[in-house]
KELUMTI-50132 format. One record per atom (N, C-alpha, C): residue in three letters; y, x, z. Coordinates in steps of 0.1 Angstrom, whole numbers, plus 5000, padded with zeros to 4 digits. Example, Ala and Ser with C-alpha at 12.3 -4.5 7.8 and 13.67 -1.06 7.14 Angstrom:
ALA494351325078ALA495551235078ALA496751325078SER497851285071SER498951375071SER500051295079
This chain:
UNK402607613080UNK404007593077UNK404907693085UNK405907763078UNK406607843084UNK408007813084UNK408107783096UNK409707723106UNK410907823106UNK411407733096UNK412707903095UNK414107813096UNK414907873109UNK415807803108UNK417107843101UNK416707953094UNK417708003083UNK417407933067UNK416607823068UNK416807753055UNK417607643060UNK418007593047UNK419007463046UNK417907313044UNK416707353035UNK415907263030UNK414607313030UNK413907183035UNK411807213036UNK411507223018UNK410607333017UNK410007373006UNK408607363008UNK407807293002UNK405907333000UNK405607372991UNK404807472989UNK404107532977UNK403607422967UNK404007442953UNK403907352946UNK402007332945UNK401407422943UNK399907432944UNK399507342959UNK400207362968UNK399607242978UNK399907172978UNK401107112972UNK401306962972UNK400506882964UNK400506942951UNK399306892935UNK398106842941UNK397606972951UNK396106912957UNK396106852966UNK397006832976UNK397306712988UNK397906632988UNK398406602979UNK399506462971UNK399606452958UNK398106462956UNK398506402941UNK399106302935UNK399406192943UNK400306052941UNK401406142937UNK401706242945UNK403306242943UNK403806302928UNK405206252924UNK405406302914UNK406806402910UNK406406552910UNK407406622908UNK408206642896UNK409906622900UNK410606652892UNK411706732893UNK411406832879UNK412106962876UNK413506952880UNK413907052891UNK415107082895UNK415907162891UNK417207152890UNK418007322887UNK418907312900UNK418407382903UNK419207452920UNK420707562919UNK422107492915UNK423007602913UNK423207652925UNK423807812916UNK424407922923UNK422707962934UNK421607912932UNK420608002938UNK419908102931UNK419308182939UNK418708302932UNK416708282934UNK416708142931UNK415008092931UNK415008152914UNK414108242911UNK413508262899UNK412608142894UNK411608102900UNK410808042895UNK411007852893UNK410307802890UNK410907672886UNK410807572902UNK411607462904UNK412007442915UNK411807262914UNK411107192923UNK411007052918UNK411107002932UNK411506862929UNK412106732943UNK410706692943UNK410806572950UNK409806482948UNK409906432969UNK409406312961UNK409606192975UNK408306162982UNK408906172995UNK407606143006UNK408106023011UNK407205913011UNK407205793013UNK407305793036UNK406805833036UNK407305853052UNK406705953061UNK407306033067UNK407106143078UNK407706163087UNK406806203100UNK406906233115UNK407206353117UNK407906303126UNK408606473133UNK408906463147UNK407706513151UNK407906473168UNK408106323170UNK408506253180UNK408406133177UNK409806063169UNK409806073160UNK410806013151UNK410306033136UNK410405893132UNK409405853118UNK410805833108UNK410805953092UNK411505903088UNK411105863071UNK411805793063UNK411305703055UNK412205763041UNK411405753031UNK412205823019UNK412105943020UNK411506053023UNK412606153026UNK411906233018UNK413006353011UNK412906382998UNK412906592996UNK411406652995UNK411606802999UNK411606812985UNK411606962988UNK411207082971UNK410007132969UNK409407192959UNK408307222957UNK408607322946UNK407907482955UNK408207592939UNK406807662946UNK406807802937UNK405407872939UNK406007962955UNK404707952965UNK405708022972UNK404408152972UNK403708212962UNK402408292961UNK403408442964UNK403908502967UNK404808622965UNK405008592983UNK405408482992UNK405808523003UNK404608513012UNK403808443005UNK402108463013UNK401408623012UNK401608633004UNK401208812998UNK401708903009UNK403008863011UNK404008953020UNK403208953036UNK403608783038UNK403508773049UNK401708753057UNK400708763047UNK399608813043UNK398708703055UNK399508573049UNK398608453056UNK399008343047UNK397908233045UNK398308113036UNK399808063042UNK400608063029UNK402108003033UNK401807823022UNK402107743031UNK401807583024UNK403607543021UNK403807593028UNK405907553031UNK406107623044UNK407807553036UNK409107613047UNK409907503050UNK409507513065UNK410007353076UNK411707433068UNK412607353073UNK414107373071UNK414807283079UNK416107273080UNK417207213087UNK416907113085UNK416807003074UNK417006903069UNK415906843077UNK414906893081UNK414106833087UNK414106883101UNK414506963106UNK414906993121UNK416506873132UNK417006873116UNK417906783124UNK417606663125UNK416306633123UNK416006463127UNK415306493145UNK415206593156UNK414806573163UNK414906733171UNK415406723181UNK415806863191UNK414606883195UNK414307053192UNK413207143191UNK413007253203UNK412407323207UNK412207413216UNK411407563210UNK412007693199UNK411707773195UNK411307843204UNK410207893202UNK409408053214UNK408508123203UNK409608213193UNK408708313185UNK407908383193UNK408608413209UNK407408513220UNK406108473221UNK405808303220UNK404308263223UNK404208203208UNK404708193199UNK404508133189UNK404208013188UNK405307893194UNK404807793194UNK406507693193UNK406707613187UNK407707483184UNK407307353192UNK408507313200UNK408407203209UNK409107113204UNK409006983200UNK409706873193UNK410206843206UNK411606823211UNK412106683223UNK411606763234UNK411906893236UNK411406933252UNK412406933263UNK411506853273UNK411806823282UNK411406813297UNK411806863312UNK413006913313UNK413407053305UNK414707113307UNK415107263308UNK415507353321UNK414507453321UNK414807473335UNK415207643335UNK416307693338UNK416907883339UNK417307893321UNK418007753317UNK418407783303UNK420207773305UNK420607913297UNK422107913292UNK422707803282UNK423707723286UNK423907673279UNK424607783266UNK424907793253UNK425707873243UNK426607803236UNK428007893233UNK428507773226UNK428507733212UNK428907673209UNK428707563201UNK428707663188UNK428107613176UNK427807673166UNK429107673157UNK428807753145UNK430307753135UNK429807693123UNK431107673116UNK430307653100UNK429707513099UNK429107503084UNK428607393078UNK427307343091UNK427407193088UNK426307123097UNK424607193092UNK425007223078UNK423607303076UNK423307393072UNK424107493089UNK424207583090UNK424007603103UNK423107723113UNK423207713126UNK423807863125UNK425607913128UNK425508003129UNK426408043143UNK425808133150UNK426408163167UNK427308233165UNK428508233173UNK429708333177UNK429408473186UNK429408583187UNK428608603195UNK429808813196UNK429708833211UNK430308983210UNK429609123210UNK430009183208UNK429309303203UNK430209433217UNK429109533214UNK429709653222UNK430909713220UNK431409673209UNK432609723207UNK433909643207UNK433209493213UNK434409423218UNK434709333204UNK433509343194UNK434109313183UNK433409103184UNK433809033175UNK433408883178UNK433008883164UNK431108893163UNK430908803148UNK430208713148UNK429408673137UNK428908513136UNK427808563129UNK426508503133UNK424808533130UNK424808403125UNK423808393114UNK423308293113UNK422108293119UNK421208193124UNK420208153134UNK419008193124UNK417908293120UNK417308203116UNK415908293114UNK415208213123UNK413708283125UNK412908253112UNK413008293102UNK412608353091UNK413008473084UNK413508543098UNK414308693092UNK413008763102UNK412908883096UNK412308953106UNK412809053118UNK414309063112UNK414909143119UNK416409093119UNK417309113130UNK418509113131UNK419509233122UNK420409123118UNK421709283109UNK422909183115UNK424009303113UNK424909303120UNK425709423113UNK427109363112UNK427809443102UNK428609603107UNK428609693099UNK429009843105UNK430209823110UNK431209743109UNK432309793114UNK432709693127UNK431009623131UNK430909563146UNK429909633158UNK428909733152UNK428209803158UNK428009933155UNK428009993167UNK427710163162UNK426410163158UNK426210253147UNK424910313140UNK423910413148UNK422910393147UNK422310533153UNK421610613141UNK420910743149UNK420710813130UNK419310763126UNK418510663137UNK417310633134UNK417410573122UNK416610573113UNK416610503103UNK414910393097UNK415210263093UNK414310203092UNK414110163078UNK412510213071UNK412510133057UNK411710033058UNK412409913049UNK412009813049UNK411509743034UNK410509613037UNK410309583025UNK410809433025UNK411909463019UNK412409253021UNK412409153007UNK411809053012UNK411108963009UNK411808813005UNK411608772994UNK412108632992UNK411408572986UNK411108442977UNK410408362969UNK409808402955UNK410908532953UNK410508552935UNK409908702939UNK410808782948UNK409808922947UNK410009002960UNK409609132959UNK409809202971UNK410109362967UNK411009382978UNK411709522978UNK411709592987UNK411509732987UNK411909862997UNK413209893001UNK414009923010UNK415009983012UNK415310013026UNK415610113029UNK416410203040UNK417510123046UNK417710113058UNK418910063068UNK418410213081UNK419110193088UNK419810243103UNK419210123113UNK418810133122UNK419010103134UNK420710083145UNK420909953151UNK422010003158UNK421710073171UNK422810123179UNK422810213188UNK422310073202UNK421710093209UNK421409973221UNK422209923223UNK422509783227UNK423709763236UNK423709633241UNK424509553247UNK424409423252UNK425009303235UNK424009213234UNK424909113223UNK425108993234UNK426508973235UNK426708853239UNK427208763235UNK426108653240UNK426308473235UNK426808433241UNK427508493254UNK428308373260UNK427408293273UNK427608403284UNK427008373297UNK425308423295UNK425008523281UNK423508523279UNK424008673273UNK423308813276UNK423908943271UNK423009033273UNK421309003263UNK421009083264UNK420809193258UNK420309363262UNK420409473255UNK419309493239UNK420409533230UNK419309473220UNK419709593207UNK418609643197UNK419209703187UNK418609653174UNK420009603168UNK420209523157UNK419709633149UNK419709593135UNK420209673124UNK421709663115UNK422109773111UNK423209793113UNK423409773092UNK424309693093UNK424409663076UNK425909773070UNK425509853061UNK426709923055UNK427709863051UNK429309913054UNK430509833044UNK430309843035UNK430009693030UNK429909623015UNK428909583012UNK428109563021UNK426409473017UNK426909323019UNK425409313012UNK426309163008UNK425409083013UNK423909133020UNK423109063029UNK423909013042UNK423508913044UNK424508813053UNK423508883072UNK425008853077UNK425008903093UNK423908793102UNK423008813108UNK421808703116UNK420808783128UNK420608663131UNK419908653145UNK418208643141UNK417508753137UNK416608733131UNK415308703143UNK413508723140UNK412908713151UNK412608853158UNK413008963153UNK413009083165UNK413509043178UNK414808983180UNK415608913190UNK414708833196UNK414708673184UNK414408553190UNK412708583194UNK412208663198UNK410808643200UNK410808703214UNK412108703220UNK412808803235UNK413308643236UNK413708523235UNK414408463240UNK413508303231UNK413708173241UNK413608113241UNK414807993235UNK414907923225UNK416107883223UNK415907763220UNK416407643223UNK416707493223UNK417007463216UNK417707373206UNK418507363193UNK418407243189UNK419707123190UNK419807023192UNK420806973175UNK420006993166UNK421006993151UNK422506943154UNK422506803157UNK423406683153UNK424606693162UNK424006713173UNK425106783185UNK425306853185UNK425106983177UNK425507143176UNK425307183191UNK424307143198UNK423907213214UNK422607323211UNK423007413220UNK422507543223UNK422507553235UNK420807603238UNK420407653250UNK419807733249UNK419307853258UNK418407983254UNK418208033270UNK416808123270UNK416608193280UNK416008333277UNK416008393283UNK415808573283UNK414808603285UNK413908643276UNK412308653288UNK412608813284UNK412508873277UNK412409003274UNK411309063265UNK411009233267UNK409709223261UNK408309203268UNK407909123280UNK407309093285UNK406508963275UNK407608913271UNK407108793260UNK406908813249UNK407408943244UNK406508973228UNK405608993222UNK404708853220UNK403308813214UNK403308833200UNK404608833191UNK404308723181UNK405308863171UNK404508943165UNK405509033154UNK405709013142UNK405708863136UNK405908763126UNK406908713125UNK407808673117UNK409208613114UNK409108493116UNK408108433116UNK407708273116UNK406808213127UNK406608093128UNK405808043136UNK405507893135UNK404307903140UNK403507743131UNK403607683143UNK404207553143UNK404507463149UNK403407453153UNK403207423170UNK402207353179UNK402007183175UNK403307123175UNK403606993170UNK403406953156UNK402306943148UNK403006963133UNK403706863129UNK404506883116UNK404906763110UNK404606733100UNK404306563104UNK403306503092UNK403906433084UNK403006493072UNK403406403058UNK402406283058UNK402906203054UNK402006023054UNK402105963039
């Protein structure tokens, strides 16, 4: 399962569900204003655990997800999402590759402030070298952080990339930004984003290049944020995702 806290909603491969729940019965969805190509279906799980909290009814999606396994060149079964993160405060370390359901104590963690935007949405406020204030969305299913040109300087390094979503995958060219401190707010470390051209329309985020340097806490319901710094001393993990230690069970 891959824990991305830049979805809104858990998705499983419709091929794993058929063979591991055949009870269940999917029905055909139309998802507006999304850019899912392929066909998209609900269907109800009679009850699931999440860390210790058991919830009842609860209702995911199911589309092909054969195109982001390819990419990411490991069996993909699903994508954990908010909907299921906000039933229980988590403990992300893309550095060791591991998810903490309810961890407890916290010990050399920043508090951050409070998120912006829709509840299912985790997106940080955060300042840049240039003094400038933008808003990331959280979400370790990016592989890399962007950040918009007229918040960071560019450098001439240039990075091609192949990015990736549910229906297909593409090449394209960005920049590198120039180094510099991102600050969250009592947390500022030196970091180089990618730098998005005036008028892209890929959205500004906190992808796992970052979070696999930092430890982050993430409390849905209360919109609490905590985070710690390890650096690259902790960079185990050069995957956008990460398979819960805890898993969460379908019943």
């Amino acid at each position: 399962m891959l824990f991305d806290t830049g979805a809104t909603h858990t998705t499983l491969d419709v091929d794993f569900v058929k063979e591991a729940f055949p009870e269940v019965i999917l029905h055909p969805l139309a998802v507006p204003n999304s850019n899912v190509q392929q066909q998209v279906y609900i269907f109800k799980v009679p009850s699931m655990t999440i860390g210790t909290t058991t919830v009842g009814d609860f209702y995911m999606m199911a589309t092909d997800l054969k195109n982001l396994a390819l990419q990411m060149k490991v069996p993909v079964r699903g994508i954990v999402g908010l909907n299921v993160m906000q039933h229980q405060p988590f403990l992300l370390s893309l550095g060791t590759g591991s998810v903490t359901w309810s961890p407890l104590p916290l010990e050399g963690f920043t508090t951050l402030p409070k998120p912006e935007g829709a509840p299912e949405r985790v997106i940080l406020p955060i300042k840049t070298p240039l003094e400038k204030t933008i808003y990331l969305l959280l979400d370790s299913g990016a592989s890399y952080s962007f950040v918009p040109e007229e918040a960071w300087e560019a450098s001439d390094k240039p990075l091609l990339l192949s990015t990736t979503d549910v229906n297909s995958t593409q090449a394209r060219q960005f920049m590198y930004g120039v180094e510099g401190p991102m600050d969250f707010g009592g947390l500022a470390p030196n970091v180089t984003p990618i730098v998005l051209a005036k008028g892209s329309k890929r959205p500004s985020l906190l992808g796992a290049d970052i979070l696999s340097l930092i430890d982050v806490y993430v409390d849905v319901p209360t919109r609490t944020l905590r985070a710690k710094w390890y650096g690259a001393k902790r960079t185990k993990n050069k995957t956008s995702t990460t398979e819960a230690k805890e898993e969460t069970l379908l019943q």
